[in-house]
C-alpha positions as CSV (number, residue, x, y, z in Angstrom):
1,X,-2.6,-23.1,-17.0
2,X,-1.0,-26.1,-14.7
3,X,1.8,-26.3,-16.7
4,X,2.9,-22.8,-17.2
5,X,1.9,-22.3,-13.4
6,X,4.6,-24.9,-12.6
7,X,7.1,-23.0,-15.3
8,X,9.9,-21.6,-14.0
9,X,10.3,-17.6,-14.2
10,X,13.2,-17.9,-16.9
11,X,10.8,-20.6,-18.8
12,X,7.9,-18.2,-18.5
13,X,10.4,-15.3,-20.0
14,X,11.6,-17.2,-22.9
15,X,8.0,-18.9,-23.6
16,X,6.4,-15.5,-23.5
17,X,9.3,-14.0,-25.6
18,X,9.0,-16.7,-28.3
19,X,5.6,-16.3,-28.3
20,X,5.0,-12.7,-28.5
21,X,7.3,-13.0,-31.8
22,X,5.8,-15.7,-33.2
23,X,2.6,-13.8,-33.2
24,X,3.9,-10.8,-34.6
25,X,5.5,-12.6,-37.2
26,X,2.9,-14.8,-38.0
27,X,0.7,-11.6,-38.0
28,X,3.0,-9.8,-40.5
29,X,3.1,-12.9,-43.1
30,X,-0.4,-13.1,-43.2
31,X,-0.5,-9.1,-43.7
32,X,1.8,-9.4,-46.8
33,X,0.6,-12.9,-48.3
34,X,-2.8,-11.0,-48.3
35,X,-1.1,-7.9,-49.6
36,X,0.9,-9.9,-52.5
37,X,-2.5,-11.9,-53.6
38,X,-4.6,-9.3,-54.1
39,X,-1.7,-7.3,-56.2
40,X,-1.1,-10.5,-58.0
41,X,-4.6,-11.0,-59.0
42,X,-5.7,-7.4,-59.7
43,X,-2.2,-7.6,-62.0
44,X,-3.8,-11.0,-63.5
45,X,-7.0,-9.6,-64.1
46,X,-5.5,-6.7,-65.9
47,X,-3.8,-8.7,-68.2
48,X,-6.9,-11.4,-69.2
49,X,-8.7,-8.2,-69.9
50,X,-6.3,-6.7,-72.1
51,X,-5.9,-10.1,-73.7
52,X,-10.0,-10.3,-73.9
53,X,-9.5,-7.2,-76.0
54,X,-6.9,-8.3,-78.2
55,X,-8.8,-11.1,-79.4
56,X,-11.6,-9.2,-79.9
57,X,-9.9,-7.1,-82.4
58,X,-9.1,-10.0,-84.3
59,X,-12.1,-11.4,-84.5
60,X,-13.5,-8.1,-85.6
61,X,-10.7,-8.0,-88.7
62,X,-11.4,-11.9,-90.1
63,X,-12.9,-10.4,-92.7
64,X,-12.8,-12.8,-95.2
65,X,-12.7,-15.8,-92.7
66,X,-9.7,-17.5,-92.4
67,X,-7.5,-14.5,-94.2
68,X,-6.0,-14.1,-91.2
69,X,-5.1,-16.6,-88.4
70,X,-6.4,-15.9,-84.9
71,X,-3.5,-16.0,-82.3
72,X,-4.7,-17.1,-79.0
73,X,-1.7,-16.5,-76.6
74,X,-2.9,-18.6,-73.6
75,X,-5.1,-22.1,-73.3
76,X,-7.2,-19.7,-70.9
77,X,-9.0,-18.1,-73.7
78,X,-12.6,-19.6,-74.6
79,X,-14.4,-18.7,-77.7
80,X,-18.3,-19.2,-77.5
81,X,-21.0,-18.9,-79.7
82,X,-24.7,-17.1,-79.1
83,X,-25.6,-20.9,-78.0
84,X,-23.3,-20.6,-75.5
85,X,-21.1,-23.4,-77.4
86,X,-17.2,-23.7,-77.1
87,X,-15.6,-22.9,-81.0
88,X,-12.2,-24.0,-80.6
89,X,-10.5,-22.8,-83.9
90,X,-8.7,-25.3,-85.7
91,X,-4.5,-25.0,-85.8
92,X,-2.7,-24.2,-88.8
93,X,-0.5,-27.0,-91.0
94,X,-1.1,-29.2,-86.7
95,X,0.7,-26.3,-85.1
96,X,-0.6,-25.5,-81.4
97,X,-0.5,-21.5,-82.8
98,X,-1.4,-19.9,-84.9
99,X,-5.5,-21.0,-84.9
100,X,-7.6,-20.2,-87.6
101,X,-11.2,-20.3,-87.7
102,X,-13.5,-21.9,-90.2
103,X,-16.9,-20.2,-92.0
104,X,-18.9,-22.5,-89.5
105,X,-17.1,-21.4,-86.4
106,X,-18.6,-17.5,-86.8
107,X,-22.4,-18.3,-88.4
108,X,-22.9,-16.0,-85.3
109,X,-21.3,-13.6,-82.7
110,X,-18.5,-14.7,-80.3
111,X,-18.1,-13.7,-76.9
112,X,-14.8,-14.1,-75.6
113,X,-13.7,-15.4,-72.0
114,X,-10.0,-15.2,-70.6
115,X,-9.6,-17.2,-67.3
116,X,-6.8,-14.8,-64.8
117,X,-3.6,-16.7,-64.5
118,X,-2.9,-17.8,-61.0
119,X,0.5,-19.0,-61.6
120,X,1.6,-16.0,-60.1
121,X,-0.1,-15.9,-57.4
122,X,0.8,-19.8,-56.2
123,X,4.2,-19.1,-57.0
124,X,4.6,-16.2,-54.8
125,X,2.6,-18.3,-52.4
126,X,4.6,-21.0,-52.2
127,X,8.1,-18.6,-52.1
128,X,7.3,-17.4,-48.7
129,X,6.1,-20.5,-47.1
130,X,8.8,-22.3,-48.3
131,X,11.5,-19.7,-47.4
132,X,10.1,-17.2,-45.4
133,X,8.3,-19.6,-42.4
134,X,11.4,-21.1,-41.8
135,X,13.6,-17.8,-41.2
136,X,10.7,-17.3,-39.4
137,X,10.6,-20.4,-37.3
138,X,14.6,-19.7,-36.4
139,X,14.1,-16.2,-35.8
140,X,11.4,-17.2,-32.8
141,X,14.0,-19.8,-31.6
142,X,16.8,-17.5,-31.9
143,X,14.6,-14.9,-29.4
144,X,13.7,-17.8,-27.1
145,X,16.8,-19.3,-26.8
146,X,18.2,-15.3,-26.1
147,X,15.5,-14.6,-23.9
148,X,16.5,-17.7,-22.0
149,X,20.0,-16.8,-21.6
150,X,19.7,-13.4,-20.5
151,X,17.0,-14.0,-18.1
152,X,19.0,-16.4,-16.7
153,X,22.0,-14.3,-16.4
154,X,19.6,-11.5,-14.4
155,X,18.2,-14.1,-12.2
156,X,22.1,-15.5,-11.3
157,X,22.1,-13.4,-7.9
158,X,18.2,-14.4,-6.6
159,X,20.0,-17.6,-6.9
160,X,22.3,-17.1,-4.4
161,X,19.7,-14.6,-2.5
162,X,18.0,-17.7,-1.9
163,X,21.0,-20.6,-1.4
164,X,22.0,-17.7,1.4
165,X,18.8,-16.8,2.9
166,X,18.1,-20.5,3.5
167,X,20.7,-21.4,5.7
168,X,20.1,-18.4,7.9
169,X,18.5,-19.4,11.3
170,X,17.8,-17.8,14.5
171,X,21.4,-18.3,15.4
172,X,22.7,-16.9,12.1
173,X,20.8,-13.4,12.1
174,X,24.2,-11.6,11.5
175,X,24.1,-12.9,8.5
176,X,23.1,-11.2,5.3
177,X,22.1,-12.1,2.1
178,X,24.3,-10.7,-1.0
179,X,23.5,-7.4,-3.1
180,X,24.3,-7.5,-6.8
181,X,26.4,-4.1,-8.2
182,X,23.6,-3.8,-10.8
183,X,21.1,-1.0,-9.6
184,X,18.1,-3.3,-10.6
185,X,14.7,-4.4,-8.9
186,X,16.9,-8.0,-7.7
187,X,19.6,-5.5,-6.1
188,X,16.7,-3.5,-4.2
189,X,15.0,-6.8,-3.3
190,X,18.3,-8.0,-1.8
191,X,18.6,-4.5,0.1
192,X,14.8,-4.6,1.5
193,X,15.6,-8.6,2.6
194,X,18.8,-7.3,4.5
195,X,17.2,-4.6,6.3
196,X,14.3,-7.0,7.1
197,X,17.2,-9.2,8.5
198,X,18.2,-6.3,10.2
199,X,14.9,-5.7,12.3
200,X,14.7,-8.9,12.9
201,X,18.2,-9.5,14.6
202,X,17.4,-5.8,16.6
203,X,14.2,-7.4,17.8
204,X,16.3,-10.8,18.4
205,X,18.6,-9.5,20.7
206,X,15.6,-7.1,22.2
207,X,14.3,-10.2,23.3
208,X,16.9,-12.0,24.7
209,X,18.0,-9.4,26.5
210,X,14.6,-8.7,27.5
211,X,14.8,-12.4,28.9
212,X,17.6,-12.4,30.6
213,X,16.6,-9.0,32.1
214,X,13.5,-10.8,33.4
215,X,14.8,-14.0,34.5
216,X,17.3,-11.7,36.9
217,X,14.5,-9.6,38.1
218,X,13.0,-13.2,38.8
219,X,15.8,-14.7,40.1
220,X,16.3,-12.1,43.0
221,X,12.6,-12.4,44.8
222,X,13.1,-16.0,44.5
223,X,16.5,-16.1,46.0
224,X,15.3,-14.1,48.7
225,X,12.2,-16.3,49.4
226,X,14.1,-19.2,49.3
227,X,16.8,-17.8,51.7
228,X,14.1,-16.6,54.1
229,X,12.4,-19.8,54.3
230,X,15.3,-22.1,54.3
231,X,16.5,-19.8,57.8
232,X,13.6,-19.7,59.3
233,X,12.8,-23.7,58.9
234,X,16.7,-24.2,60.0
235,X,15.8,-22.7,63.5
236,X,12.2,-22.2,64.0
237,X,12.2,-22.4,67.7
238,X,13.5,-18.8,67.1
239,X,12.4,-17.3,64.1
240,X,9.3,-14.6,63.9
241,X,6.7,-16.5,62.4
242,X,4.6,-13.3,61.7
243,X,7.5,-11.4,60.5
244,X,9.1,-14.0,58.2
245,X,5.7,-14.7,56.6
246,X,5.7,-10.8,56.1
247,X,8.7,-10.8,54.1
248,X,8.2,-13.7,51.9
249,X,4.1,-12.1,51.3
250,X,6.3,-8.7,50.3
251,X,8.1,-11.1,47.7
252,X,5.4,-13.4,46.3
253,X,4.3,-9.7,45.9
254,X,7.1,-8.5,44.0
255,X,6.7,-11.8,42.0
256,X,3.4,-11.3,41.4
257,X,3.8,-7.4,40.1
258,X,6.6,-8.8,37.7
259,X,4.9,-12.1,36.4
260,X,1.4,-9.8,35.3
261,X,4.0,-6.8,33.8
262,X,5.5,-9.4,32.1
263,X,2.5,-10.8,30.7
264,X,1.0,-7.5,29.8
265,X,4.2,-6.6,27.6
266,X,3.8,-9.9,25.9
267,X,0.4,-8.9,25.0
268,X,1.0,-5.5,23.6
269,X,4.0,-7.3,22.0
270,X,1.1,-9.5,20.5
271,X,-1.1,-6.2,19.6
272,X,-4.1,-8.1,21.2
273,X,-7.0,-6.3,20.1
274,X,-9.5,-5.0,23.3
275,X,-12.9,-3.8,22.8
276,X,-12.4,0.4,22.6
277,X,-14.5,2.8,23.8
278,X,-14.8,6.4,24.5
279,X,-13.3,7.1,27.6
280,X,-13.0,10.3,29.5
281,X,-9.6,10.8,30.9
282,X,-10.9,13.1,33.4
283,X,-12.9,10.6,35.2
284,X,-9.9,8.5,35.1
285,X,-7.6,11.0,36.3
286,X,-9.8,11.8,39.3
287,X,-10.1,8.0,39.9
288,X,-6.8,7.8,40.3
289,X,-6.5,11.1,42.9
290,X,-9.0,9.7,44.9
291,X,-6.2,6.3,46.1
292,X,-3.2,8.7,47.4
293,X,-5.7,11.7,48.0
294,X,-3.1,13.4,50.2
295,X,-0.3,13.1,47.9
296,X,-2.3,13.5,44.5
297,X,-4.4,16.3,43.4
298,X,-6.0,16.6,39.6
299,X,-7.2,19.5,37.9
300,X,-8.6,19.9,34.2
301,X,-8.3,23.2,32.1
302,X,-9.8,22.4,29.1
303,X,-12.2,25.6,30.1
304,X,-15.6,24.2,29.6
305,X,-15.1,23.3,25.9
306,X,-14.5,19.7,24.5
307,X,-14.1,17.1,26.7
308,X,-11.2,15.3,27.0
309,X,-12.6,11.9,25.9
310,X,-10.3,9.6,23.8
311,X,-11.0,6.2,22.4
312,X,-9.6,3.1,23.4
313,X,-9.6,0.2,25.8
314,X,-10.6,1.4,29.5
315,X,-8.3,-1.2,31.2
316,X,-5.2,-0.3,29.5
317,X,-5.8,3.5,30.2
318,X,-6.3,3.3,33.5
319,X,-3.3,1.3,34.0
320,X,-1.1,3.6,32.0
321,X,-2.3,6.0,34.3
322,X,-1.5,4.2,36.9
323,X,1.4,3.4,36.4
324,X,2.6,7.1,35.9
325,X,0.9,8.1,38.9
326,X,3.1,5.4,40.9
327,X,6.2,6.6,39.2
328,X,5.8,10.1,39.9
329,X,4.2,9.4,43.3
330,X,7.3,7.1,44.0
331,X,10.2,10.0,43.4
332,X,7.7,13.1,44.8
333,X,9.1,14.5,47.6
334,X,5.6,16.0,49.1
335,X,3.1,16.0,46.0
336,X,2.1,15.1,42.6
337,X,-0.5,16.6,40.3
338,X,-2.7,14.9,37.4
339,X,-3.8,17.9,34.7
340,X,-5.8,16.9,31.8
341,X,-6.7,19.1,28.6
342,X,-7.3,19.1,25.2
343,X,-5.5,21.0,22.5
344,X,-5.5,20.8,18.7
345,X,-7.3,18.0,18.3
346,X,-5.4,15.7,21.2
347,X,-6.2,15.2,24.8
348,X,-3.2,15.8,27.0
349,X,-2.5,14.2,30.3
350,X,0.5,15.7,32.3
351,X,1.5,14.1,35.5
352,X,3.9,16.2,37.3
353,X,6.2,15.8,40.9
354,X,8.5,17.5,42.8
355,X,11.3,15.4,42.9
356,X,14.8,15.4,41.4
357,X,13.3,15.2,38.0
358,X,14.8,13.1,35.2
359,X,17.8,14.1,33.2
360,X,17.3,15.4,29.2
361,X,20.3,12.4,28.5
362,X,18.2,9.5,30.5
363,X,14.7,11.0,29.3
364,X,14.4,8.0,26.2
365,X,16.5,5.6,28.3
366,X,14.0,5.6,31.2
367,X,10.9,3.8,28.6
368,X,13.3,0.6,28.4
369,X,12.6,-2.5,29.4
370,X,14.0,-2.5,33.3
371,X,15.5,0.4,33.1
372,X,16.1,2.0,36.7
373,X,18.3,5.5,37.7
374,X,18.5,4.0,40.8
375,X,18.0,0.6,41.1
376,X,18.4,-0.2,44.6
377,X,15.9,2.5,45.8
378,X,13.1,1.3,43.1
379,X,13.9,-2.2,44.1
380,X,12.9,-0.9,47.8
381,X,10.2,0.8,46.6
382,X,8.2,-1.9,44.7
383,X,9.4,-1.2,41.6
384,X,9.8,-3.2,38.5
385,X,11.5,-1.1,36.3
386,X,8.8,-2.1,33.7
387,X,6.0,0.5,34.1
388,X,6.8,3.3,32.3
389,X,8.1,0.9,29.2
390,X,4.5,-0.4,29.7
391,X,2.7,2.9,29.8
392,X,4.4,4.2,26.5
393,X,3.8,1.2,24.8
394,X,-0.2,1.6,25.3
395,X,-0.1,4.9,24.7
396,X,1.7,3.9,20.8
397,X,-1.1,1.5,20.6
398,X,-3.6,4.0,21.2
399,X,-1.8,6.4,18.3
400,X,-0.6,8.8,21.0
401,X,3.2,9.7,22.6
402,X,4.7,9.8,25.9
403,X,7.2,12.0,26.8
404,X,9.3,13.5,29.3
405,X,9.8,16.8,30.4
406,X,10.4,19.2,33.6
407,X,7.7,20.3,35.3
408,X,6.7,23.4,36.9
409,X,8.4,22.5,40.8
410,X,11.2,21.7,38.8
411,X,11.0,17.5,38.8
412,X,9.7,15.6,36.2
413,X,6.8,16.2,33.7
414,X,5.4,12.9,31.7
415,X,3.2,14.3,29.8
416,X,1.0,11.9,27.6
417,X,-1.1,12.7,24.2
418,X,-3.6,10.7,22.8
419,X,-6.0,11.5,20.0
420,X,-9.2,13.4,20.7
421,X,-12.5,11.1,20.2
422,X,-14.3,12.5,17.0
């Protein structure tokens, strides 16, 4: 099993091929040697009993002995007495035929005994080992050396498949590997590789885009610190103390808020598992009224019936919710409501404001990484142009969808739905 383990596939073709045929042929000699034998010999016995009964006849006619001469046709005949004695009859004028039997030779009854021929039989025998195994043996040769030449021929393009998926790096994802005319299983394998190469140079570029959008929303708190504690050590006779340590607190903030989004997307990214429970999204939603309890209000109308409980991982919930609440609560002009309910099966969660609301065109470009409408404004207002990316990616982790849509004061509706807890 080592050896044909470490076979190549085109050896493993031809040696399967070769085999397969040897067997058959091997099985169909034996079938007709078998065959031929047993017609041979059923033809030989035939013909030693109809020679049996030919010398009988004779021996009944030698009346008087030796007026006749007895013709044996074969040294296979044996004459024997009641004894059980052998009585060869004696040839005429030293001729091998005819014989002629004496007075003595028939004092009493003779049986008669004819041995089958087998000269047939070895003859036919030896005919097809002699000339039929070695067509044989070519014709298996033949169908391995065919077997390996086609085989080969199939397997040209995974050849270069592999030559050009080798050299492909990080740097070379634009790259693809080649796809034979032939609509075969190689020419689908080379189409699923190239879409594979595909995802993987969109989530490539996802990524370094995703890096350089982080290391700029990096870069700016930092420049900012820096520049407010390189003025305010250039003249500290003059500088607010209180208020500079203010500002740079608000950044180391911002840095803060950005470093933990950050590694919370490289942990969904991950799909980190987190111990999941059921969770009412009720009690989360009033949770979360109870922080801005002048701008927030929550209401449930699933009526009394089942409750809106999903299951999943507490943490991550609330902080979706959070950060929709914040988002909502950061465009609002006077108020934001949390509803939860349940419907066909799926809890729903809508978090509604009344601000300017979010246009259909922007409504998918919104869940991107550091996406802002209005940059500058977030920026002011703490934001990282991370959360809502964040909140859709828990709520895909948790089976569910986030969406946008208008809400009833006419600003924006995000209206989450998550699978009911069975």
């Amino acid at each position: 099993m080592k050896f044909v383990s470490g076979m190549s596939v085109r050896a493993k073709a031809a040696l399967a091929a070769a085999g397969t045929v040897a067997f058959a042929l091997a099985l169909c000699m034996a079938a007709l040697v078998l065959a031929l034998q047993h017609n041979l010999r059923d033809s030989a016995n035939t013909d030693a009993t109809k020679t049996a009964d030919t010398v009988n006849t004779q021996l009944r006619e030698l009346h008087p002995v030796g007026s006749k001469p007895l013709i044996l046709g074969s040294d296979d005949i044996s004459l024997r007495d009641e004894a059980g004695h052998n009585v060869v009859p004696a040839p005429v004028d030293g001729t091998a035929a005819p014989l002629v039997l004496k007075d003595s030779a028939i004092a009493s009854p003779l049986s008669v005994t004819v041995r089958p021929s087998t000269t047939a039989v070895d003859n036919a025998t030896g005919l097809l080992l002699g000339k039929v195994a070695p067509a044989a043996v070519g014709l298996v040769l033949f169908v391995a050396a065919l077997t390996w030449l086609l085989v080969g021929r199939a397997l040209r393009p995974v050849s270069a498949i592999r030559q050009e998926f080798t050299e492909i790096t990080e740097r070379d994802l634009h790259r693809r590997v080649p796809v034979a005319a032939a609509r075969d299983e190689i020419s689908q394998l080379a189409q699923t590789m190239n879409r594979t190469l595909d995802r993987l140079q969109q989530g490539m570029n996802r990524q370094r885009q995703f890096i350089a959008d982080a290391s700029h929303e990096l870069r700016s708190p930092i420049a900012a610190l820096r520049a407010q504690l390189e003025l305010a050590l250039a003249r500290p006779s003059r500088t607010d103390w209180p208020t500079a340590v203010h500002k740079a607190l608000g950044d180391t903030e911002r840095l803060q808020a950005v470093a933990s989004d950050l590694l919370l997307l490289a942990r969904l990214d991950a799909q980190e598992t987190h111990r999941r429970t059921a969770v009412d999204l009720s009690e989360l939603a009033a949770e979360e009224s109870q922080r801005y309890p002048r701008t927030i209000t929550m209401s449930s109308d699933h009526g009394g019936g089942a409750a809106p409980v999903v299951t999943g991982s507490r943490v991550q919930l609330l902080r979706l919710l959070t950060n929709l609440a914040d988002n909502a609560r950061r465009h609002a002009r006077t108020k934001v409501s949390i509803t939860v309910g349940v419907s066909d099966g799926s809890v729903e969660l809508a978090v509604d404001d009344d601000g300017p609301g979010i246009p259909e065109a922007d409504r998918e470009r919104v869940f991107e990484r550091f996406t802002r409408l209005d940059g500058a404004r977030a920026r002011q207002d703490g934001g990282t142009g991370l959360g809502l990316a964040i909140a859709r990616d828990i709520a895909r982790t948790h089976g569910g969808t986030l969406t946008i849509e208008t809400s009833p004061w006419g600003g924006a509706r995000l209206l989450l739905r998550l699978p009911q807890a069975q």
